[in-house]
VEXDRENTI-390285 format. One record per residue: x, y, z of N, C-alpha, C in turn. Coordinates in steps of 0.1 Angstrom, whole numbers, plus 5000, padded with zeros to 4 digits. Example, Ala and Ser with C-alpha at 12.3 -4.5 7.8 and 13.67 -1.06 7.14 Angstrom:
513249435078512349555078513249675078512849785071513749895071512950005079
//
This chain:
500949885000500050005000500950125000500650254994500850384989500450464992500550595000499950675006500650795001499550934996500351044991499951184990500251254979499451384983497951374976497051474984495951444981495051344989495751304998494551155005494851054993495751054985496050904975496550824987495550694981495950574988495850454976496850404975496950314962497550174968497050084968497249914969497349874957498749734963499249664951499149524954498949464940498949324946499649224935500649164938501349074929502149224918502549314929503249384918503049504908501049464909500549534900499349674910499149754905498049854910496949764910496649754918495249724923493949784919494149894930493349974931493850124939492650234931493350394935492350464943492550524959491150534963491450654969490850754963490750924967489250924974489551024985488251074987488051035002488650975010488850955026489051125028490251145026490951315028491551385017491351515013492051585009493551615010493451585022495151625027495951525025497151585028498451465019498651405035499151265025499551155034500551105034501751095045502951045045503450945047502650805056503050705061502150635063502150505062501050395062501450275072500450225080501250115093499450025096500349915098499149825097499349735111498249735118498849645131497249645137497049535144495649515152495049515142494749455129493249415117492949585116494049645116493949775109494749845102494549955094495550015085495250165092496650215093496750315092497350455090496850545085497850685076497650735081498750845083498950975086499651095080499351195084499951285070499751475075499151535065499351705067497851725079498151845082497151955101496751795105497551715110497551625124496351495113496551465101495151375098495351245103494451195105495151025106493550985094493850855089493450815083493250655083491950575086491750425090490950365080491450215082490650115073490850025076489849905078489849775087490449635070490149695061489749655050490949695033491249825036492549835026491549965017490249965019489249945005488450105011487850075021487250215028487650215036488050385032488750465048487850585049488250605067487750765070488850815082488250895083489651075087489051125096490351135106490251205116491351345114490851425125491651545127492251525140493051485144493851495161493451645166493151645177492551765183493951835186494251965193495352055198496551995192496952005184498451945175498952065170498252155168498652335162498952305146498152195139498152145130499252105126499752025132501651975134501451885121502151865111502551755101502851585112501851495109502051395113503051275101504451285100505151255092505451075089504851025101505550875100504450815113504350695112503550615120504050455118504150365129504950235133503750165140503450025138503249965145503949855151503549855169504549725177503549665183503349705194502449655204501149735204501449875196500649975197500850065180500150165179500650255166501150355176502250385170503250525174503650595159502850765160502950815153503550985155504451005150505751105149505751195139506051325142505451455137506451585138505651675133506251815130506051865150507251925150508152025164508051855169508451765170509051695178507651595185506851655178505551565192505351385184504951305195505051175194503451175201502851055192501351025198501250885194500850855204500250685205498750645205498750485199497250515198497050305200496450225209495650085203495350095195494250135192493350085179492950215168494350285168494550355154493450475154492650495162491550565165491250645175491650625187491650715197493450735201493550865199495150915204495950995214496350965222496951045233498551075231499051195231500451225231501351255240502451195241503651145247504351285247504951295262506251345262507051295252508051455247509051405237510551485239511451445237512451495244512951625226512351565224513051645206512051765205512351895201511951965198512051995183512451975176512051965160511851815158511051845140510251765136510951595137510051485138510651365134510151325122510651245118510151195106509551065102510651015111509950845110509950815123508850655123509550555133509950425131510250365141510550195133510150105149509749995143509549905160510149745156511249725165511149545164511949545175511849395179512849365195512849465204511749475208510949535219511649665218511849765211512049935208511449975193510950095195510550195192511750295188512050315176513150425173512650535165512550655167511850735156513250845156513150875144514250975136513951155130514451235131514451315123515851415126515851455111517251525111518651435112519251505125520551395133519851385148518251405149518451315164517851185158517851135174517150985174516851005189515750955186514950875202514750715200514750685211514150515216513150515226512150435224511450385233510850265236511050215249510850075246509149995245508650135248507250165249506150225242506650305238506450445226505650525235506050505251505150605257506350705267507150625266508750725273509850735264510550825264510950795253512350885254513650865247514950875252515750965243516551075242517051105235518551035236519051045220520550925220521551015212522650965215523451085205523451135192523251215185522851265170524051175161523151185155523951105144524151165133525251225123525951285114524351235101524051355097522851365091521451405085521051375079519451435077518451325075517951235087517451095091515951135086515751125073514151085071513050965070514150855074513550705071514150615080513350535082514050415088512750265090513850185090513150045091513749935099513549845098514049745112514349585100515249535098515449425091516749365097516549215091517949135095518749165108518149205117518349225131518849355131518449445125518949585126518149705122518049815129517549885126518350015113517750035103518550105092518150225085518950345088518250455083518850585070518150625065518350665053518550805052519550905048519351015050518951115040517951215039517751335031518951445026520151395018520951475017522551385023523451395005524651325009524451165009523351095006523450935004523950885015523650915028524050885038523250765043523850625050522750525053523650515065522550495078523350445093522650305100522950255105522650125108522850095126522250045131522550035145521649865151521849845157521649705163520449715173520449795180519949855194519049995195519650075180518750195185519750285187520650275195521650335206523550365200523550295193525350275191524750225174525450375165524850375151526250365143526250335133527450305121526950375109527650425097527850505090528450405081527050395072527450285063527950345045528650295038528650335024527750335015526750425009526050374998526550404986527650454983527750484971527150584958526350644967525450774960525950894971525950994964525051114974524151194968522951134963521951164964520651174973519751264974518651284987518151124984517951084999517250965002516150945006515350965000513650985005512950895016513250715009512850645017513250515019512850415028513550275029512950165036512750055029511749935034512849845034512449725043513149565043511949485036512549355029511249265026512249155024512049035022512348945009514248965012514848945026515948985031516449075022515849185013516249315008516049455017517349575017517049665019516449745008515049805003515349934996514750054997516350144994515950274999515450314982514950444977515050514970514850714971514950764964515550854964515650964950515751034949516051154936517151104928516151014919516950994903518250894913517350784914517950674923517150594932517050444928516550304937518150254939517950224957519150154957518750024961519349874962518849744966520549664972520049674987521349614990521049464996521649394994521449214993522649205001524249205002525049104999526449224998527349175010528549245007530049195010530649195005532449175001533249155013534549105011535149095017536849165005537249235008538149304998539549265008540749214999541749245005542949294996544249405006545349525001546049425006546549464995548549394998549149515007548749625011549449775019550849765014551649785008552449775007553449695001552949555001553449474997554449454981555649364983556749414972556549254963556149164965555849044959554548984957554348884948553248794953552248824949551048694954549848804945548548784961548148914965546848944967545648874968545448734980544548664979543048744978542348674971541048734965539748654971538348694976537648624978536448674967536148634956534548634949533448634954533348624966531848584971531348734976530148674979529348824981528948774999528248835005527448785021526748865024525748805030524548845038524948895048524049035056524049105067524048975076525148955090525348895094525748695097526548745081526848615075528148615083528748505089530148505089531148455081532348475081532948495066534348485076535048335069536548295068537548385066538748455074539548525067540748455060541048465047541948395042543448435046544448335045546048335048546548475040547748485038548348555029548648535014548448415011548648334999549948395000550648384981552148414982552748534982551848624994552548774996552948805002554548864998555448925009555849095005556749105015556949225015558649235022559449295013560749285017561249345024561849255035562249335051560949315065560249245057558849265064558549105065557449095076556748945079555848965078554848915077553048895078552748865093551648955096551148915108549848915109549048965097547648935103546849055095545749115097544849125087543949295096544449385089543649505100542849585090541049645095540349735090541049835084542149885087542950025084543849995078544550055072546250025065547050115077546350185085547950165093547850065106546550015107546749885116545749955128545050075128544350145141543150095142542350025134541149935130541649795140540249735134539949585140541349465132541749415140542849275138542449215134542649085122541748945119543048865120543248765122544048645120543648575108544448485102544148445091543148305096541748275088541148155096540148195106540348375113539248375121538148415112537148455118535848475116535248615111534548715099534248825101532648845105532148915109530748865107530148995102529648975091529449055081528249145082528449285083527149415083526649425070526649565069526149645056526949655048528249705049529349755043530449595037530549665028532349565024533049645032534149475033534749505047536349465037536949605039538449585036539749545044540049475044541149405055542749455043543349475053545049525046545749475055546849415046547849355050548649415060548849335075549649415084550949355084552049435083553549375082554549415096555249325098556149355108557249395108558149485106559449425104560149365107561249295099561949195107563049265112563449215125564849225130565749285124566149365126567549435120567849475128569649535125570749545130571749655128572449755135573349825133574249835137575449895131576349875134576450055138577250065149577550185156579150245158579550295153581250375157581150465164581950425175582250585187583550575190583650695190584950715189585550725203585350675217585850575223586650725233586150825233587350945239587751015230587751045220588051105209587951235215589051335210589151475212588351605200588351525189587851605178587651525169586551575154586451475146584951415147584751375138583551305139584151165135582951085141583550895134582250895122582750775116581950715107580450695113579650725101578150675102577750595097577350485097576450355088574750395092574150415087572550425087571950325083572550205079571650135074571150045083570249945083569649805093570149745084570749645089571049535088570349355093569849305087569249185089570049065092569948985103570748905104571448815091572748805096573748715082573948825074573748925075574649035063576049035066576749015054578149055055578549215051578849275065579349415059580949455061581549565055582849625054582349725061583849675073583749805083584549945077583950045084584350145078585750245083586450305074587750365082587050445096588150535102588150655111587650735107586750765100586150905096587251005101586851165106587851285107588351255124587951095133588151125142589651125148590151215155591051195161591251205181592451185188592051175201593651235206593451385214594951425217595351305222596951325216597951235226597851085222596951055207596950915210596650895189597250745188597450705172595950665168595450655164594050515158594750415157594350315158594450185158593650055154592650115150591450015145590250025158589449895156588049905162588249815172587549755181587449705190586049655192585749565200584049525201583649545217584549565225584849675240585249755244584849845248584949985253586649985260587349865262587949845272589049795258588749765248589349705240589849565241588849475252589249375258588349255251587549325241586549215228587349185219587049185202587349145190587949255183589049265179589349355170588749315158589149465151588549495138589549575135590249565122591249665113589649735107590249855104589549925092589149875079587949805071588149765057588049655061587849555073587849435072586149415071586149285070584449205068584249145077582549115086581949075100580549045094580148935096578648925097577849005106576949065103575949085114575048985121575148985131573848895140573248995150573549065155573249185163573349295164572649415172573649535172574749565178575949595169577249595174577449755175578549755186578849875188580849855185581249955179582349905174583350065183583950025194585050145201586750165191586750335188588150335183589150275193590550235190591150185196592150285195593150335206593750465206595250395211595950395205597350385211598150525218598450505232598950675235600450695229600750855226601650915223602750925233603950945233604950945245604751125246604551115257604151225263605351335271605651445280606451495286605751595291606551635304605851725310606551905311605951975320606052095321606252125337607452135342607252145361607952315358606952375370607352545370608152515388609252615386610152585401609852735405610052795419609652875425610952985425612152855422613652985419613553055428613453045443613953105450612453215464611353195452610153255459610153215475609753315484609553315497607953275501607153285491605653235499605153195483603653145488602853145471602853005467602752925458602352825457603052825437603952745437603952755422603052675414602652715405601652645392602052505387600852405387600952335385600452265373601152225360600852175347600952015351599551925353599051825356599251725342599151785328599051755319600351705310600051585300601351555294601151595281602151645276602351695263603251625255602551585244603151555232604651655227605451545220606251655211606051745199605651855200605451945189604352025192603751975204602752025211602852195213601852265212602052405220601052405228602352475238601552445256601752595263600652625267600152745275600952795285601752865288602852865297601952985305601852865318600952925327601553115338600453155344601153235351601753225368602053345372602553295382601853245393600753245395599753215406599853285416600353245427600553315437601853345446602553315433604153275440604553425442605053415456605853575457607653545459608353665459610053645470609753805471609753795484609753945490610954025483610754145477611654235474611754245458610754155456611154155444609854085435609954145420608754105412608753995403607553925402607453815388607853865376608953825365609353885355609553755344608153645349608353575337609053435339609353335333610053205334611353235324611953105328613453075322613152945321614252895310614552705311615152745318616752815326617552805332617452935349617352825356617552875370618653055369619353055365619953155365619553255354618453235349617853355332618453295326619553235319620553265311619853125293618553125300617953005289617053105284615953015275615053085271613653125276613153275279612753365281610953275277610153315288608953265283607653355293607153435284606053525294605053435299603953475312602553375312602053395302601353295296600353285287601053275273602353285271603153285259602753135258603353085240603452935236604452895237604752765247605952675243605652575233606752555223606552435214607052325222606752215225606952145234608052025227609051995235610251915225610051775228611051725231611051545227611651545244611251625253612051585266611251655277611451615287610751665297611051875300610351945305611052095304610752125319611352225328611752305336611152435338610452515341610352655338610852735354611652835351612352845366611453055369611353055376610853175377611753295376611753425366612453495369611753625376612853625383612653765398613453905394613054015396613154145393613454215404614854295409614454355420613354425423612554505434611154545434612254735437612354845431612854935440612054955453613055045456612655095476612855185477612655285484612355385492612755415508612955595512613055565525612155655532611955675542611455795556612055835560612656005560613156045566612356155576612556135585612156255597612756355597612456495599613056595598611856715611613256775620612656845635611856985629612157025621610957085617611057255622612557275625613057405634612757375653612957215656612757245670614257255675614057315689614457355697615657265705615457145707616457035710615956905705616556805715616256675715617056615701616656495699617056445685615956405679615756385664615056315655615156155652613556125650613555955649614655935637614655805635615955755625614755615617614455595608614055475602615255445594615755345594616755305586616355215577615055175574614555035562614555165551613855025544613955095527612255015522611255045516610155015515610255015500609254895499608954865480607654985483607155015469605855085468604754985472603955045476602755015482602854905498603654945503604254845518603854975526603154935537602354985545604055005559603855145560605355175568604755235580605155205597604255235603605555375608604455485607605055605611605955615626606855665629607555665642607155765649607255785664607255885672608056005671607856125680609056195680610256185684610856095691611856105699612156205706613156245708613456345721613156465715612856515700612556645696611756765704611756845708611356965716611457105709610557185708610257285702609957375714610857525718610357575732608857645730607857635736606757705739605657635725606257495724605357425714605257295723604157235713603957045721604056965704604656885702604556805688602956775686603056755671601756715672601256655660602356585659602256485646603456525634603256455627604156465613603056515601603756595590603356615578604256605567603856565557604356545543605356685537604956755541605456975541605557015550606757115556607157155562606357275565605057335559604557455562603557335566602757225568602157205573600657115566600857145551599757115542599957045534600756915540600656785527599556695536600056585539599456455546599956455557599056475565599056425581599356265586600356255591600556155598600756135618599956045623600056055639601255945637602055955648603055905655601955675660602655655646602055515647600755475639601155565627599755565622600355475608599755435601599855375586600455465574601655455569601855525558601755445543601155425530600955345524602355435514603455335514604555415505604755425494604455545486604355545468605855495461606055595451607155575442608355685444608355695458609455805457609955785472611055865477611155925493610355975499610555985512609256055515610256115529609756285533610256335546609556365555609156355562607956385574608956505580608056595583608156725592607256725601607856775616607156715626606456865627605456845633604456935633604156985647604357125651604457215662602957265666602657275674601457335680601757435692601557585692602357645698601657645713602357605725601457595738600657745744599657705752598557775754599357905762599258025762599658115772598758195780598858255789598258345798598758475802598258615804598158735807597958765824598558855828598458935838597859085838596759095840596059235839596259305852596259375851596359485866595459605863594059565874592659685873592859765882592959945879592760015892591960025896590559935895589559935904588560015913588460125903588160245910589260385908590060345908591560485911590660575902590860685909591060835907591860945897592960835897594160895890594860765887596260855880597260795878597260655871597860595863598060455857598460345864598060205865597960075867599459995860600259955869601059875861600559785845601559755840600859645827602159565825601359445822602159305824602459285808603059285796602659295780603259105778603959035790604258905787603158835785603558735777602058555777602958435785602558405797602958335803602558195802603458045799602857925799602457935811601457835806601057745823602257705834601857735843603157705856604257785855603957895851604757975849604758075866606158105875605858165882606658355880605558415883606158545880605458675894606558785896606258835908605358975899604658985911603759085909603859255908603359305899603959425901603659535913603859625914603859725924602159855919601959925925600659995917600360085908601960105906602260225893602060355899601360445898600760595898599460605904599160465902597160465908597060545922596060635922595460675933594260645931593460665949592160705948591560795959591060895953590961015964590360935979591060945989590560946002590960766001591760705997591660615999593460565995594160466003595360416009595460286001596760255988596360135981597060025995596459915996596859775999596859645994597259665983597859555976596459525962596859345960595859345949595359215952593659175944592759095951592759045937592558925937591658835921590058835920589358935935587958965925588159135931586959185919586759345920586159355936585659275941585159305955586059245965587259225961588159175977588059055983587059015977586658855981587658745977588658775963588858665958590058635966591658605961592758555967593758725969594558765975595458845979596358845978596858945967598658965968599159075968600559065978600759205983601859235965601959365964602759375955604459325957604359255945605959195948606059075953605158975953604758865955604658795939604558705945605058565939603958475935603258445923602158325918602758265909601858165909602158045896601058075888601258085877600058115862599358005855598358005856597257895853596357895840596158045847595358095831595258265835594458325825594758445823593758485838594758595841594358685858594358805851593558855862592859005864593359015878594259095880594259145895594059315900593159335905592159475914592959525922593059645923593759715932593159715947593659695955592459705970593059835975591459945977591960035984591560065998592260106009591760126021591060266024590260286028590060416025590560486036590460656037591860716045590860736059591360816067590160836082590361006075589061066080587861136079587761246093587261356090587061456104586161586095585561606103584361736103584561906104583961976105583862076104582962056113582362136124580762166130581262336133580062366128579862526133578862556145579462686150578362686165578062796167576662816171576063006169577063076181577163006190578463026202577163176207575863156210575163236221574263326209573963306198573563346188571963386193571463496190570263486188569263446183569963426165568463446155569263356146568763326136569063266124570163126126570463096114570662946114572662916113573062806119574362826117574762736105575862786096575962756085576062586088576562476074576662346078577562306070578662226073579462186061579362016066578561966057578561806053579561726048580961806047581861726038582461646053583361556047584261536058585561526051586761536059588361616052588861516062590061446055591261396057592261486062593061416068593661506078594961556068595161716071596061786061595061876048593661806053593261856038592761996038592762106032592662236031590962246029590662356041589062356042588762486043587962566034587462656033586462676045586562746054585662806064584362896058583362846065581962906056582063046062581063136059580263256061579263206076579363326081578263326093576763256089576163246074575063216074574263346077572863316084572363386089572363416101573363366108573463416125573663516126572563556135572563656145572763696157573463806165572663816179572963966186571763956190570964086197572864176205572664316199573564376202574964326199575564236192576564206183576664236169578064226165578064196151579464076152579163976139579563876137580963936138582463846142583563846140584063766136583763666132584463496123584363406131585363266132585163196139586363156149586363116158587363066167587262916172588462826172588362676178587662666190587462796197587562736210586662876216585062826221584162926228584163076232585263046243585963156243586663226239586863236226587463296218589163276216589763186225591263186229591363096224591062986214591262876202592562976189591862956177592662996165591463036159591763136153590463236147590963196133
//
């Protein structure tokens, strides 16, 4: 039966059209399923379409479907019918329908049912169900799945675009089979153990498939062949190698891939045959080989011989010379089969079978050798250099330096063959050609010049000057001397300098002198000692001038004091001199004797003289006031006698004055 656009529904029998019956539905029809003594279509806005009979049908509209395209319908236990956005609806008896959760959101296309699942397809998904009422999403499968069917124990689907056909066992784990077209694949039935799909300008009919086998490689022989065709799930003998080989190579067995990353067959096992011809290629092993290896055993320079080739057991090969290698200090000699040279020799050019990998060591005969000893000739400290190494004759050898060899007084100037100079001359780092005998290198020494210190008094006064008598190489740390008995009067030493005015380099008595390239004189350096003054204050005086002291006396110095000079002070008697302005401090009579410490001030002390009055007396006065004289006069001193003042008295007149009341004093 034929189901199409238009509600065409066309049955065939023995091949031929039957009969053509329009008029159930208008609307197009895409799939036809027959199960429970029913037929039934489905197709465009949700139609389903039934017939108990093949002959009369009628049409339904599935209610709420949003007039979904009902694309494909299956019967198992039940009809399961698959649609536009993904929706799945089930039905008993083709007539009443209820719709299933569906995990797909675009359209499906088909379904298929056998061995208890349900697989329905569209695009690259796939669902399974083992029910057609739950239902599973499985991994997409590379494609545009508009068909599927269930045959020869497998489920097989056809794709809309690229001739794509997939095949799966289960539903679940799909294969990607060859068809040999890539034209759109519209649809696909099993019958009569045939698959056929057809398609756009294309029926395909697959029965029966191959067993192909590749020589991969192979250099002989011929390529066993199998003629026969096989059934989906036929198993199928894998044949031997027949007579093909491959040079350098064994046979081992039979792989899906030519580089061997496919399935293994042995020859004699079993294939059990799908959809596809199955290409088996020859897997090869190689055999055993062998190289031969040259090392050059210590070699100094040079490369050794390379062989690259493998060798297979029982080759006869020619060993090969020394390539550019060479090894200081030593001949070639040929090959060896131990590192130790304690295996098989081998000359150069000779012939060895191979059975293994051989490693073949140069063989080095040593050169007579001679050495290089450096002598110290006389050095006082230091360590002379030591050439560990044996040198060939004709050799040029590094003529080391001095290391750390010293002889006080004197400098490194190089080697000699002869202890005394008198051989040949050899700088560090110069080349000796090295002779047929053992060599000597003797150090040659240079006097170092010297230098001396002389001390010089620098204009003192006595004593003697230090003496150094050494002699100093440059840069010898000289430790400065004292002054010795040198004395400068009214000075203290106070070191040494480089210049006699005072302004080269200071040096203290024991201090580090680092000694250049010349003599050197130290001049001892004066500091003039501290002095002190004698002041003499008249402290008041009246008159006359204060002795003056114009010496600077050192410390501890004793000196007598002077006398008061000319100082007066009215009404007052000098007595000597005080060290404070107020008489408080210490006392010295003039012409006395101190010791000087630091600078003095000494005050005149004066006594002051005795004093006497004047009093006037009215002597019986009547009236007015008698004059007053407030002074008081030192005896000898000239005193002006006042005027009567205002004294008066009744029937007198004033007559001057007299010592004494009654007039008989001194007037």
């Amino acid at each position: 039966m034929i189901v199409g656009d238009g509600g065409t529904i066309i049955t065939i029998s023995s091949g031929n059209v039957a009969e053509t019956i329009v008029g159930a539905t208008t609307y197009g029809l895409g799939s036809v399923a027959y199960g429970n003594g029913r037929y039934v279509a489905t197709g465009q806005f949700s139609t389903v379409t039934t017939s108990t009979d093949g002959l009369n049908w009628s049409s339904i509209i599935l209610p709420d479907t949003g007039g979904a395209y009902i694309y494909g319908v299956s019967y198992g236990d039940k009809f399961v019918a698959v649609g536009q956005y993904g929706q799945i609806w089930t039905s008993l008896d083709g007539l009443n329908w209820e719709e299933r959760v569906s995990p797909a959101t675009t359209s499906l296309y088909a379904v298929a049912y056998n061995n208890g699942q349900y697989v329905a397809v569209g695009g690259s998904v796939v669902l399974t169900s083992p029910d057609g009422i739950t239902w599973t999403k499985q991994a997409d499968v590379a494609g545009n799945f508009q068909s599927i069917t269930y045959g020869n124990g497998r489920f097989v689907a056809a794709s809309f675009g690229g001739g794509l056909i997939a095949s799966s066992v289960d539903g679940v784990q799909w294969k990607l089979n060859e068809s040999g077209v890539t034209n759109n694949l519209n649809d696909i039935v099993y019958g009569n153990n045939t698959f056929v799909v057809v398609g756009n300008n294309v029926n395909l009919r697959f029965e029966n498939s191959s067993v192909i086998y590749k020589g991969n490689g192979h250099t002989g022989g011929a390529v066993p062949s199998d003629s026969n065709t096989f059934a989906i799930g036929a198993s199928v003998q894998v044949l031997n190698k027949g007579s093909m080989v491959r040079a350098g190579y064994s046979f081992t067995g039979w792989n899906t891939a030519a580089n061997g990353s496919g399935t293994n067959y042995s020859a004699g096992s079993a294939i059990a045959m799908d959809m596809d011809n199955v290409t088996l290629y020859a897997q090869w092993t190689p055999n055993p080989t062998y190289t031969i290896t040259y090392n050059g055993n210590g070699n100094t320079g040079g490369t050794g011989p390379v062989d690259s080739e493998a060798y297979e057991a029982g080759t006869v090969i020619v060993l090969k010379e020394k390539g550019s290698l060479v090894k200081t200090g030593h001949t070639f000699a040929g090959w060896n089969t131990a590192i130790n040279g304690n295996g098989t020799n081998y000359s150069a050019g000779a012939s060895t079978t191979i059975l293994a990998d051989v490693t073949l060591y140069a063989k080095w005969t040593p050169n007579p050798t001679y050495t290089v000893t450096y002598s110290g000739n006389g050095s006082t400290g230091g360590s002379v250099p030591v050439d560990s190494e044996r040198h060939e004759a004709g050799e040029a050898v590094i003529v080391k330096a001095s290391s750390s060899l010293v002889r006080s007084g004197y400098t490194f100037a190089g080697w000699n063959t002869l202890a005394n100079g008198s051989g040949t001359n050899y700088a560090s780092g110069a080349t000796l050609t090295m002779g047929a005998a053992n060599v000597t290198l003797y150090a040659k020494w240079t006097p170092n010049p010297t230098y001396t210190v002389t001390y010089n008094g620098n204009r003192s006064t006595g004593g003697l000057m230090p003496v150094d008598s050494e002699t100093y190489e440059v840069g010898e740390a000289v430790v400065v001397l004292g002054q010795g008995t040198l004395v400068k009067t009214g000075h203290t030493f106070a070191g040494w300098n480089t210049l006699a005015n005072g302004s080269g380099t200071n040096y203290a008595a024991g201090a580090t002198l680092n000694m250049g390239a010349a003599n050197v004189t130290l001049y001892a350096k004066w500091t003039p000692n501290p002095t002190y003054t004698v002041t003499y204050n008249g402290n008041g005086s009246t008159g006359g001038t204060g002795p003056i002291d114009s010496e600077a006396y050192e410390a501890g110095t004793v000196i007598v004091l002077k006398d008061k000079g000319s100082l007066v002070k009215t009404g007052h008697t000098f007595a000597g001199w005080n060290t404070a302005i107020n008489g408080n401090g210490t006392n010295y009579s003039a012409g006395a004797s101190t010791t000087i410490l630091a600078d003095v001030t000494l005050y005149a002390k004066w006594t002051p003289n005795p004093t006497y009055t004047v009093t006037y007396n009215g002597n019986g006065s009547t009236g007015g006031s008698v004059p007053v004289d407030s002074e008081a006069y030192e005896a000898g001193e000239t005193v002006n006698v006042l005027d009567k003042g205002t004294l008066v008295k009744t029937g007198h007149t004033f007559a001057g004055w007299n010592t004494l009341a009654n007039g008989s004093g001194t007037n």
